[in-house]
MOPAC internal coordinates of N, CA, C and O (Angstrom, degrees):
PM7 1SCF
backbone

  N    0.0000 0     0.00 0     0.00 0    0    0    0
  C    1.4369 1     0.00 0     0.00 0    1    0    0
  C    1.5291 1   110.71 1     0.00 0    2    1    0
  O    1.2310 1   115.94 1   149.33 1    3    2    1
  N    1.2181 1   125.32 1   -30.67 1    3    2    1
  C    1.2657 1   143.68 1  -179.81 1    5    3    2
  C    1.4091 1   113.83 1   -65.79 1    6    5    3
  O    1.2310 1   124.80 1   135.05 1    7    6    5
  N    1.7398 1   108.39 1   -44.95 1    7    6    5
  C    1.5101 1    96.32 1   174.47 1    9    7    6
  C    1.2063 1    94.89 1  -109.36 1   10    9    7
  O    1.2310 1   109.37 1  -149.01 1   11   10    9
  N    1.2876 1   137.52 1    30.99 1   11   10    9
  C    1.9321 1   123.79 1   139.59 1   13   11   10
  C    1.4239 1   102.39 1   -53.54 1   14   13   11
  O    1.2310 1   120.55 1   115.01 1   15   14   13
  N    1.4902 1   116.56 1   -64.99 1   15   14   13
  C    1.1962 1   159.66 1  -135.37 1   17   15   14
  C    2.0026 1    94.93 1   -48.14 1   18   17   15
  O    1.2310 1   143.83 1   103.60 1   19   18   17
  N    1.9706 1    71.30 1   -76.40 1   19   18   17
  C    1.7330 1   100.15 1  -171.05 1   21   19   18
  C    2.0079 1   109.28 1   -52.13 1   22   21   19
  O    1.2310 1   126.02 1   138.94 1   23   22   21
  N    1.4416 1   106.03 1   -41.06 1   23   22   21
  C    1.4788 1   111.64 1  -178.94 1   25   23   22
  C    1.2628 1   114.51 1   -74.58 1   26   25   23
  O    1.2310 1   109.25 1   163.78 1   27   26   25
  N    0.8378 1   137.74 1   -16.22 1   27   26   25
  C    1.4976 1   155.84 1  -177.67 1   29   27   26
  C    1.6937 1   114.42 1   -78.14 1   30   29   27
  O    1.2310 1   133.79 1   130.51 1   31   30   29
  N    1.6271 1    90.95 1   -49.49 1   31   30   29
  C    1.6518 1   107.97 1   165.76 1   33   31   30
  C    1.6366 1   130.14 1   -56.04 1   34   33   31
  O    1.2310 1   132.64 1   125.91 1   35   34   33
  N    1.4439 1    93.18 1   -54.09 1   35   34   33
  C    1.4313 1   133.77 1   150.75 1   37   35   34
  C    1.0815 1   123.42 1     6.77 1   38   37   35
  O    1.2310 1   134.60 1    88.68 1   39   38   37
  N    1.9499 1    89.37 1   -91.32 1   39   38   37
  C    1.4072 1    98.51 1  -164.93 1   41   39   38
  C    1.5639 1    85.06 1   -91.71 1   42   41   39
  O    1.2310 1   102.97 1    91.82 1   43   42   41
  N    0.8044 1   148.85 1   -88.18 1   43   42   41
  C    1.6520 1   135.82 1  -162.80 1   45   43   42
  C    1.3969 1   114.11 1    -1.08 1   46   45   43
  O    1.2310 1   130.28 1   132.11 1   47   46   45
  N    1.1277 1    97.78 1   -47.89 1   47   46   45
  C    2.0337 1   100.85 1  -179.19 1   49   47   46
  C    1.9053 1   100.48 1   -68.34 1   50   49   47
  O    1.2310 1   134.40 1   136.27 1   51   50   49
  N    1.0313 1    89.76 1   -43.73 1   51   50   49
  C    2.2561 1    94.42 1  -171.07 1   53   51   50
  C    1.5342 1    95.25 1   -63.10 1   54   53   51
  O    1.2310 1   116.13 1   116.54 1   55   54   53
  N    1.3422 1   124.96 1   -63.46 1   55   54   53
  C    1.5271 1   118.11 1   174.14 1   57   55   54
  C    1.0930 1   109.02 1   -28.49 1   58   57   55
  O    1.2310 1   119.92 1    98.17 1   59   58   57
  N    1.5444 1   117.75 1   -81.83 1   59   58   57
  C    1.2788 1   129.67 1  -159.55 1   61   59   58
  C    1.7415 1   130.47 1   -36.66 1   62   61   59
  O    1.2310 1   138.08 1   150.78 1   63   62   61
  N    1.3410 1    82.57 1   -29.22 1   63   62   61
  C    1.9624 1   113.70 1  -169.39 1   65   63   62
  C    1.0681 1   111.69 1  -101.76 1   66   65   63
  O    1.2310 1   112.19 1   132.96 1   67   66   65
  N    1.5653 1   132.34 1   -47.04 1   67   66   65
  C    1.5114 1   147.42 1   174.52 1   69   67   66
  C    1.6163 1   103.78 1   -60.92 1   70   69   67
  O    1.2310 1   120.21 1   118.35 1   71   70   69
  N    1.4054 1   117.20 1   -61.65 1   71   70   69
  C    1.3424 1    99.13 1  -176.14 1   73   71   70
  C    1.6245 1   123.12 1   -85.43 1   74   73   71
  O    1.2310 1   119.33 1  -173.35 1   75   74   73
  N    1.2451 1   118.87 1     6.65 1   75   74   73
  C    1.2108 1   145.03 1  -174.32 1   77   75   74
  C    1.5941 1   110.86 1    13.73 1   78   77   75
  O    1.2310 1   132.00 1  -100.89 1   79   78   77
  N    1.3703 1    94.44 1    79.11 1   79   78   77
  C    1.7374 1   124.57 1  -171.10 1   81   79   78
  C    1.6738 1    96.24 1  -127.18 1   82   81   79
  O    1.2310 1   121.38 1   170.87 1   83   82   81
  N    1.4175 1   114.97 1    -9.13 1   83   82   81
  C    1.8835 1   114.40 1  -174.02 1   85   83   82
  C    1.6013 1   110.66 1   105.11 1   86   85   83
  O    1.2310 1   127.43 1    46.44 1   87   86   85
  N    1.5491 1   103.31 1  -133.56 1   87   86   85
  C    1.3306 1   103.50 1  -179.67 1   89   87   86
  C    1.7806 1    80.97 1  -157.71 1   90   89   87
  O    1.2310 1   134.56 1   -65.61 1   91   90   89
  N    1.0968 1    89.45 1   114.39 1   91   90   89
  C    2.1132 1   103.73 1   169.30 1   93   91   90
  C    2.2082 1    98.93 1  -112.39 1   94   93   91
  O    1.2310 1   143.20 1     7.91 1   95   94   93
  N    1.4222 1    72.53 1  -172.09 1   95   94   93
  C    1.8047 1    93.17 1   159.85 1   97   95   94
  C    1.0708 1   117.24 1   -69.57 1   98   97   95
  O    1.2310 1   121.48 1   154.01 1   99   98   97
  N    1.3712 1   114.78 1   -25.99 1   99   98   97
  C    1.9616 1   105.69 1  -171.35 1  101   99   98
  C    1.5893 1    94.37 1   -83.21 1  102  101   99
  O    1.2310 1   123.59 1   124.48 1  103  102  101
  N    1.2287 1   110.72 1   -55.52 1  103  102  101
  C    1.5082 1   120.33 1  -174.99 1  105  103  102
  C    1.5065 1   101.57 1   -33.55 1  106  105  103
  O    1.2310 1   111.15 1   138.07 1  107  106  105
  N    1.1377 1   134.27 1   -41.93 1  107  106  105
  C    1.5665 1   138.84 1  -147.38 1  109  107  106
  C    1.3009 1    99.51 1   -85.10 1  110  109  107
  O    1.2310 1   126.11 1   113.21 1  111  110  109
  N    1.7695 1   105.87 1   -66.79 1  111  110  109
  C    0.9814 1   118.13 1  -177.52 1  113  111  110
  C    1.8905 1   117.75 1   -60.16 1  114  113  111
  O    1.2310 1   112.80 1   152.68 1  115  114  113
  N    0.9430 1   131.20 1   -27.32 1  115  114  113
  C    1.6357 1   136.70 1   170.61 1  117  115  114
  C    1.1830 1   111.80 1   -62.31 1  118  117  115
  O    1.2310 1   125.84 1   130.44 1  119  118  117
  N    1.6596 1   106.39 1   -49.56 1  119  118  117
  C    1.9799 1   113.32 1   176.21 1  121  119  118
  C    1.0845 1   115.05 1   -47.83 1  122  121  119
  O    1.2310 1   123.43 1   126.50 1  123  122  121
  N    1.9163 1   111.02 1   -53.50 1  123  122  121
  C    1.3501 1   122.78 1   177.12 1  125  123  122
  C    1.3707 1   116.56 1   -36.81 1  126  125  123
  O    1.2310 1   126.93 1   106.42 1  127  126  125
  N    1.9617 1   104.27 1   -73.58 1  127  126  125
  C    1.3701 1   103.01 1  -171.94 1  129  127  126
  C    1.7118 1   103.62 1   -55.23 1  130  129  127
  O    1.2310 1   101.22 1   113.73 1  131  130  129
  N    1.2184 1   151.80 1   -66.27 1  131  130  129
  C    1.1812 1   157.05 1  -173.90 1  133  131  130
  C    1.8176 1   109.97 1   -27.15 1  134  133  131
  O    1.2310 1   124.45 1   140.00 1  135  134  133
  N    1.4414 1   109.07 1   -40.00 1  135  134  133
  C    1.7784 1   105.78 1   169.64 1  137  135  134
  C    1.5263 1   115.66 1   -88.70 1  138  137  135
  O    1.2310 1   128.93 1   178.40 1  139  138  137
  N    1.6681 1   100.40 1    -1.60 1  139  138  137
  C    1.7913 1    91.25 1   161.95 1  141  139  138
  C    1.4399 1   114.45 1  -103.37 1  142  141  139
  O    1.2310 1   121.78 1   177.37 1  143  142  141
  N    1.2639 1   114.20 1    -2.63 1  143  142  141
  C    1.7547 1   110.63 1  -179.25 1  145  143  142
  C    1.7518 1    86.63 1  -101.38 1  146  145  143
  O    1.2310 1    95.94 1   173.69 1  147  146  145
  N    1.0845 1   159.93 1    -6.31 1  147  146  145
  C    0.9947 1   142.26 1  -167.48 1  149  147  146
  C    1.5476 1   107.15 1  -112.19 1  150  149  147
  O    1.2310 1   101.98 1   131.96 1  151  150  149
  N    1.1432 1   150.53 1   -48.04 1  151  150  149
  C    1.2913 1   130.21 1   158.72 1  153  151  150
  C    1.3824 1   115.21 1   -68.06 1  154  153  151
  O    1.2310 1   107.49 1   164.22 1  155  154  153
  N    1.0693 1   140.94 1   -15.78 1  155  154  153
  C    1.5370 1   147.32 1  -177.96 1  157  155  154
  C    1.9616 1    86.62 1   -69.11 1  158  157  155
  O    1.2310 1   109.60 1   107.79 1  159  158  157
  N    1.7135 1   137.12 1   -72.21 1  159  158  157
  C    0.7370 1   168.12 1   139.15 1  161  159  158
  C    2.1088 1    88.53 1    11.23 1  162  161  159
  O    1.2310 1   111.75 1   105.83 1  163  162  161
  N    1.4145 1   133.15 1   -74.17 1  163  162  161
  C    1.2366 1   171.04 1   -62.45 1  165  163  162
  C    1.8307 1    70.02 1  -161.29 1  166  165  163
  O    1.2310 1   120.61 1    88.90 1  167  166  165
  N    1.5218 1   116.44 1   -91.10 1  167  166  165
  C    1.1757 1   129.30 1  -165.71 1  169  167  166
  C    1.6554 1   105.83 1   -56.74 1  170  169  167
  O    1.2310 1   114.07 1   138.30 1  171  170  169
  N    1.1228 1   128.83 1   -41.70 1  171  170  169
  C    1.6669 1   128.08 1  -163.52 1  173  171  170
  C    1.5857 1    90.65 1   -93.65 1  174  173  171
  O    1.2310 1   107.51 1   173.86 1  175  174  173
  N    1.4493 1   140.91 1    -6.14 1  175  174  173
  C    1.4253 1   123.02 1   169.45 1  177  175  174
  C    1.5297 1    96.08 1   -97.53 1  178  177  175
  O    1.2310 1   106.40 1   142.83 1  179  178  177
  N    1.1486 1   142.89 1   -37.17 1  179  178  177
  C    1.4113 1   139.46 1   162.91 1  181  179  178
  C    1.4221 1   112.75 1   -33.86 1  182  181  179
  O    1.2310 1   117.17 1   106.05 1  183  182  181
  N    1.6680 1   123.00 1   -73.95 1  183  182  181
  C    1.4740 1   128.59 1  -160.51 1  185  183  182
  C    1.8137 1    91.57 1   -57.91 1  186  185  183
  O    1.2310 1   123.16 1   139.17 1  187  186  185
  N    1.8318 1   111.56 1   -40.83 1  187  186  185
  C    1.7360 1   102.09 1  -166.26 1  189  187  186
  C    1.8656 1   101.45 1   -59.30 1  190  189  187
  O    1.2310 1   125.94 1   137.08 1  191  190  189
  N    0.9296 1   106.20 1   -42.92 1  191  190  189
  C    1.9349 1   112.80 1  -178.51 1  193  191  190
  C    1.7357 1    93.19 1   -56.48 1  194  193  191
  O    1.2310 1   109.77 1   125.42 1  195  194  193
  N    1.2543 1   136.80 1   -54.58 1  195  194  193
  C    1.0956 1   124.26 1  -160.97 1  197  195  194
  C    1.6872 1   113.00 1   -79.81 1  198  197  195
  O    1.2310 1   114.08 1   164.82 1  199  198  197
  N    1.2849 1   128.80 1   -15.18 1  199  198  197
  C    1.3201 1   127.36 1  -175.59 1  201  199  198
  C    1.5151 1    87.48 1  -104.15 1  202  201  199
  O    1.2310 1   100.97 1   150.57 1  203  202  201
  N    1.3101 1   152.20 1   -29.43 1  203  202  201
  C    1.4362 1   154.45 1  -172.33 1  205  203  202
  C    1.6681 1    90.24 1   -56.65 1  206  205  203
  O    1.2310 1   121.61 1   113.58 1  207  206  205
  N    1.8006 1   114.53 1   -66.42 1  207  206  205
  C    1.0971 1   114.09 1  -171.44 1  209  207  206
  C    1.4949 1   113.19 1   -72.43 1  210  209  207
  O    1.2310 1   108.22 1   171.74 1  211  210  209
  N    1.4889 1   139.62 1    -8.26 1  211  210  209
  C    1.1906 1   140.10 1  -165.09 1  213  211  210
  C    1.6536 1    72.94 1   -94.11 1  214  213  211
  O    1.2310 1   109.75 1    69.79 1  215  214  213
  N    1.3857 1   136.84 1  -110.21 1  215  214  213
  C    1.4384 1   138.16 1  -171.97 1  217  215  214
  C    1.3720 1   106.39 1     4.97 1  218  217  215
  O    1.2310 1   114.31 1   128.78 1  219  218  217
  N    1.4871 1   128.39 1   -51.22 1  219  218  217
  C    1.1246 1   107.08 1  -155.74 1  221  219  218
  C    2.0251 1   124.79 1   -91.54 1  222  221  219
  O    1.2310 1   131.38 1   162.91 1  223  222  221
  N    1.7048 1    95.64 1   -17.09 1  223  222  221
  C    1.6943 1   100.94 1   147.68 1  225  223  222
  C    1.0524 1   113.29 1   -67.55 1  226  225  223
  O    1.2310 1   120.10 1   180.00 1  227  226  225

């Protein structure tokens, strides 16, 4: 929940500043989706490393 949280924060701030357009609704909403594909992203390359190495004992 913590790094939903923090990535979510994240990228909203990097949008906001990088494309230096402000901070609207789109901005919010893009950051948002962007801190749920990025630890989701984070978590599903972890579990593949951990069953890769479980398979292979």
């Amino acid at each position: 929940m913590v790094l939903l949280f923090f990535t979510c924060i994240i990228s909203i701030l990097y949008i906001g500043i990088a494309f230096k357009e402000g901070f609207n609704a789109n901005k919010y909403l893009m950051g948002f989706i962007y801190g749920l594909l990025s630890p989701a992203v984070a978590v599903y390359g972890n579990q593949v490393i951990k069953q890769i190495k479980k398979n292979k004992t």
